[in-house]
C-alpha positions in Angstrom: -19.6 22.9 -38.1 -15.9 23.4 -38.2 -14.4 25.3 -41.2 -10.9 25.1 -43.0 -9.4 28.7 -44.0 -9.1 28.9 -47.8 -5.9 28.8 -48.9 -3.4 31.8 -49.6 -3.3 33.4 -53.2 -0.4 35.3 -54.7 -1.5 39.6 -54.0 -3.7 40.6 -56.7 -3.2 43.5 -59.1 -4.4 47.0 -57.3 -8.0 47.4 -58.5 -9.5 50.7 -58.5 -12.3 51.0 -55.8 -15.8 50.7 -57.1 -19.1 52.3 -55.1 -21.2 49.2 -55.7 -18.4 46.6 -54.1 -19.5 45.1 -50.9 -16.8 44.4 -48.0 -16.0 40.8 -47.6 -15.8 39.2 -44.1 -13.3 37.0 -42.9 -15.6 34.5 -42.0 -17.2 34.5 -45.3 -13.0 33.2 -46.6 -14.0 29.7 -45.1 -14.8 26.1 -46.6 -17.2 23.9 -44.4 -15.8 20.3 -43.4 -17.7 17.6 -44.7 -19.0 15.1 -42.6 -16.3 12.3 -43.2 -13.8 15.3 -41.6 -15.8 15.8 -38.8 -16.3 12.4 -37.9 -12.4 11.7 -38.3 -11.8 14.9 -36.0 -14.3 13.9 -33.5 -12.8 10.6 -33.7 -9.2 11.9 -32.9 -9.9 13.9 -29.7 -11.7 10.7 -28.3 -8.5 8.7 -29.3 -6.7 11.4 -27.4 -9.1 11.5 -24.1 -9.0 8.1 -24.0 -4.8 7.4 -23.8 -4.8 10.8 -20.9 -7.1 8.1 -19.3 -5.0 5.5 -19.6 -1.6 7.0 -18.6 -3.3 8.6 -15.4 -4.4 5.0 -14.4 -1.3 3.7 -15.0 0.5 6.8 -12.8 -1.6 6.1 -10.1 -0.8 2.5 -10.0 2.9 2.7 -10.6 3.0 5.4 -7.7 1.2 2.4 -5.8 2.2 -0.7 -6.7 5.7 0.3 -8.5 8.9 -1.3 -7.1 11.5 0.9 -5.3 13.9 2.1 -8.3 17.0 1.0 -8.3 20.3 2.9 -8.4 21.9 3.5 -12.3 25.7 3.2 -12.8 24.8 7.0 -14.8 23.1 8.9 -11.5 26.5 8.9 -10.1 28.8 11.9 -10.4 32.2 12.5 -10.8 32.7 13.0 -7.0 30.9 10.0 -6.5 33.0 7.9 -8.6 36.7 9.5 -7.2 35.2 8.1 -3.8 34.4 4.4 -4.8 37.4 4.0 -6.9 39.4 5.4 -3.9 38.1 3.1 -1.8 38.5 0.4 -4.5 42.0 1.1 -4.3 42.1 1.4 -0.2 41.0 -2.3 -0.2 43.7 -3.1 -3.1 46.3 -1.0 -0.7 45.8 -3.2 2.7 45.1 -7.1 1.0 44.7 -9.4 1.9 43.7 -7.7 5.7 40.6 -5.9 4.1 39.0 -8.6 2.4 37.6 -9.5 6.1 36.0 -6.0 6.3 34.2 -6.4 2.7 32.5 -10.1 3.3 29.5 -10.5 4.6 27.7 -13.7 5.4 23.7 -13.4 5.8 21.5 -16.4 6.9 19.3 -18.3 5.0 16.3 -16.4 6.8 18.1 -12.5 6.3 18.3 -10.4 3.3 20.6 -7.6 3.0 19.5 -4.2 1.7 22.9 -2.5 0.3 23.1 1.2 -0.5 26.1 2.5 -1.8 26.9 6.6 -1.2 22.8 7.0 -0.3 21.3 5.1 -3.0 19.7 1.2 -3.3 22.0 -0.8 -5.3 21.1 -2.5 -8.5 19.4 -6.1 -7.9 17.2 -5.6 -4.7 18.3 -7.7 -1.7 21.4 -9.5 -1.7 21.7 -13.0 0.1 21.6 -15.7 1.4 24.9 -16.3 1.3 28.4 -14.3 1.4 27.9 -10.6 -0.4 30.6 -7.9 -0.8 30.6 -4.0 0.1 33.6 -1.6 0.3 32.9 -0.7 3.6 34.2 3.0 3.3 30.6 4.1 0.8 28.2 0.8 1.4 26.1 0.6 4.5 23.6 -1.9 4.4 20.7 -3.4 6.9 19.9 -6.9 7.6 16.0 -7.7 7.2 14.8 -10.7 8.9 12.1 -12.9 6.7 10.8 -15.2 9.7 7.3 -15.0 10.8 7.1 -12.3 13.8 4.0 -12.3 16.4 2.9 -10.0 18.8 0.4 -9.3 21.0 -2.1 -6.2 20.7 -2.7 -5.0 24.5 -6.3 -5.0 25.6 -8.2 -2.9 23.5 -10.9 -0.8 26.1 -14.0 -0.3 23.4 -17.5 0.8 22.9 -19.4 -1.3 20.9 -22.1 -0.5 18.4 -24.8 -1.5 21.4 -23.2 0.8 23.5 -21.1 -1.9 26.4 -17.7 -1.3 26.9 -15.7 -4.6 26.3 -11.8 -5.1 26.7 -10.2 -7.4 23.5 -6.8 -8.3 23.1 -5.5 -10.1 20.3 -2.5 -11.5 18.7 -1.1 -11.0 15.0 1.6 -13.0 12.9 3.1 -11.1 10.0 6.1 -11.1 7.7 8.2 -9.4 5.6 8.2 -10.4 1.6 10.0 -7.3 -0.1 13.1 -6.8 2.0 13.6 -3.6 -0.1 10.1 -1.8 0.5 10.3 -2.7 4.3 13.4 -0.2 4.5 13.0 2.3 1.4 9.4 3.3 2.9 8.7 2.5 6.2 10.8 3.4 9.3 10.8 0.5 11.8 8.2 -1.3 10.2 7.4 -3.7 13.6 6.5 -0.6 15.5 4.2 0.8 13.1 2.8 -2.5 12.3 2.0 -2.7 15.9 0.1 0.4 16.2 -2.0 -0.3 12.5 -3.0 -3.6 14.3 -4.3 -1.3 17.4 -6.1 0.8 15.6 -7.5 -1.5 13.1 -8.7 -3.7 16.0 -10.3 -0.9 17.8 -12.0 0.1 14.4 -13.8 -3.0 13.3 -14.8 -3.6 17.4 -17.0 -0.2 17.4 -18.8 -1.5 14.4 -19.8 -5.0 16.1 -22.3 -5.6 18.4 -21.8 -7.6 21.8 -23.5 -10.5 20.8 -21.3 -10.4 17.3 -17.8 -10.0 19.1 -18.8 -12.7 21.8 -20.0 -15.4 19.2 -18.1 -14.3 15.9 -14.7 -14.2 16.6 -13.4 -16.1 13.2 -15.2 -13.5 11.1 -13.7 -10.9 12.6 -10.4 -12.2 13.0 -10.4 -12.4 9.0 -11.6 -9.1 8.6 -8.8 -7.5 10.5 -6.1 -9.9 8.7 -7.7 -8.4 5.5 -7.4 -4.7 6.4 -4.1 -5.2 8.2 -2.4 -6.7 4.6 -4.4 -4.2 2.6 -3.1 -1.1 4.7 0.9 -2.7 5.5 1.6 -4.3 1.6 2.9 -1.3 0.3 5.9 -2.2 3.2 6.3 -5.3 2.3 4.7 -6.6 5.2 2.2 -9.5 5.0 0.3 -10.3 7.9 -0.8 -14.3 8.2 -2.6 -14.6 11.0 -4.7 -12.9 13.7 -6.6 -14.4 16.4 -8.3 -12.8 19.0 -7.2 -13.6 22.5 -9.8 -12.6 25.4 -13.1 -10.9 25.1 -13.6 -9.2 28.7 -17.0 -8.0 29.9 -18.1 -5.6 32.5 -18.5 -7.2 36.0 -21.6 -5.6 36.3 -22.9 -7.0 33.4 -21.1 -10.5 33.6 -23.4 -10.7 36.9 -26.8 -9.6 35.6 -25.6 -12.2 32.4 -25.1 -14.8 35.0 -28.1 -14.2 36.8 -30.1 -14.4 33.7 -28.8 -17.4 32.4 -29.8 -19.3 35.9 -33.5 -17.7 35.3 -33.1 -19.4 32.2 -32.1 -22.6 33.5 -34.8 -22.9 36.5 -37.6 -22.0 34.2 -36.5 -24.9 31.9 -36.1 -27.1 35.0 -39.8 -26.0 36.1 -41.3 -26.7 32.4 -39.7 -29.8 32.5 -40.4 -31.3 36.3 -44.2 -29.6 35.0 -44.5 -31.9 31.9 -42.8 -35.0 34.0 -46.0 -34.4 36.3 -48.3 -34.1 34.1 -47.6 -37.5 32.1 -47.3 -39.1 36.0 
């Protein structure tokens, strides 16, 4: 078990050496801990394993689900603030003419993300509504909210069967955090686009032809699920997807055809048989 060193005595008069005295060890210097010290130590490093565990779960999700920091009045520097008080004072200098350069009127449907000398101002998206910027150190960009749709171009794929199929499909998404949508994507409808590609082209080779033919709806909800898993960390939600066309080989739309009318005349033989029979 563990041990506690004894504890330190003042030096002890010299003592003249004696043949019979046996050499101490160090070891030899130590109390054993009883059990209710063991079972308070053993206690502490769980305590201790168990809040590491705890802070690395909660790293992991703030580096996922965390919002975008904001900017602090304190990050800025003293070259920082000569430039927005100057430009404070430019706008004081040419009123009332430069109040029409630091208005800005965004749309009930629009949210503006302002960044002032590089870095996201405090409060998140501004609007709707009139907002002011000093236009010599803000720059900010206009995110729409509105639903968007496109269409994914025929998808050429080989299904789990082994027939190549064409599917197109079309997806409705929109954008919910204004701020994520610019801080961490770049042009967040083109590379919504292509996740929607690929998705589709994904969940197709694990279907077979019978299941993309006849099981559309499933599907369609399957893709909407992995397209809103992948894209929320952009602050894109997508709504909707519906597929479009499923397009078939003609080769084997033919031989499909012809067996369906082998299907048919044998019915129609069975059944002129049986009409017959009762005659």
């Amino acid at each position: 078990g563990g041990a506690m060193p004894c504890p330190s005595s003042a030096p002890a008069s010299p003592v003249p050496a004696s043949p019979t005295r046996t050499r101490v060890s160090p070891t030899h210097c130590l109390l054993p801990l009883s059990s209710s010290d063991r079972l308070q130590f053993q206690l502490g490093v769980e305590r201790e394993s168990v809040a590491m565990d705890q802070y690395k779960a909660q790293v992991q999700a703030r580096g996922i689900d965390e919002p975008v920091e904001e900017e602090r009045p304190e990050g800025y520097g003293w070259c920082a603030w000569m430039l927005i008080i100057g430009s404070v004072m430019l706008i004081v200098a040419t009123f009332p003419i430069s109040i029409w350069f630091c208005l800005k009127t965004v749309q009930e449907y629009e949210r503006a993300v302002i960044f002032r000398l590089g870095r996201l101002l405090r409060g998140g998206a501004k609007g709707p509504g009139l907002i002011w910027f000093l236009p010599c150190t803000d720059s900010f960009s206009l995110v729409d909210l509105r639903t968007v749709s496109f269409s994914v171009p025929p998808q050429e794929v080989l299904s789990k069967d082994s027939v190549a199929v064409m599917v197109d499909a079309i997806v409705y998404y929109r954008i919910f955090d204004p701020v994520r949508s610019v801080v961490k994507v770049k042009n967040v409808g083109s590379v919504t686009h292509l996740l929607a590609q690929t998705t589709l082209r994904n969940i197709l080779g694990t279907r077979n032809l019978s299941e993309i033919v006849s099981d559309r709806v499933n599907m369609a909800q399957q893709m909407e699920g992995l397209l809103f898993e992948a894209s929320q960390d952009w602050g894109v939600k997508v709504e909707r997807v519906e597929f479009k066309d499923v397009r078939l080989p003609s080769g084997l739309q033919r031989m499909m055809a012809a067996e369906a009318e082998a299907v048919r005349e044998a019915k129609a033989k069975v059944s002129g048989r049986g009409a017959n029979v009762r005659d």
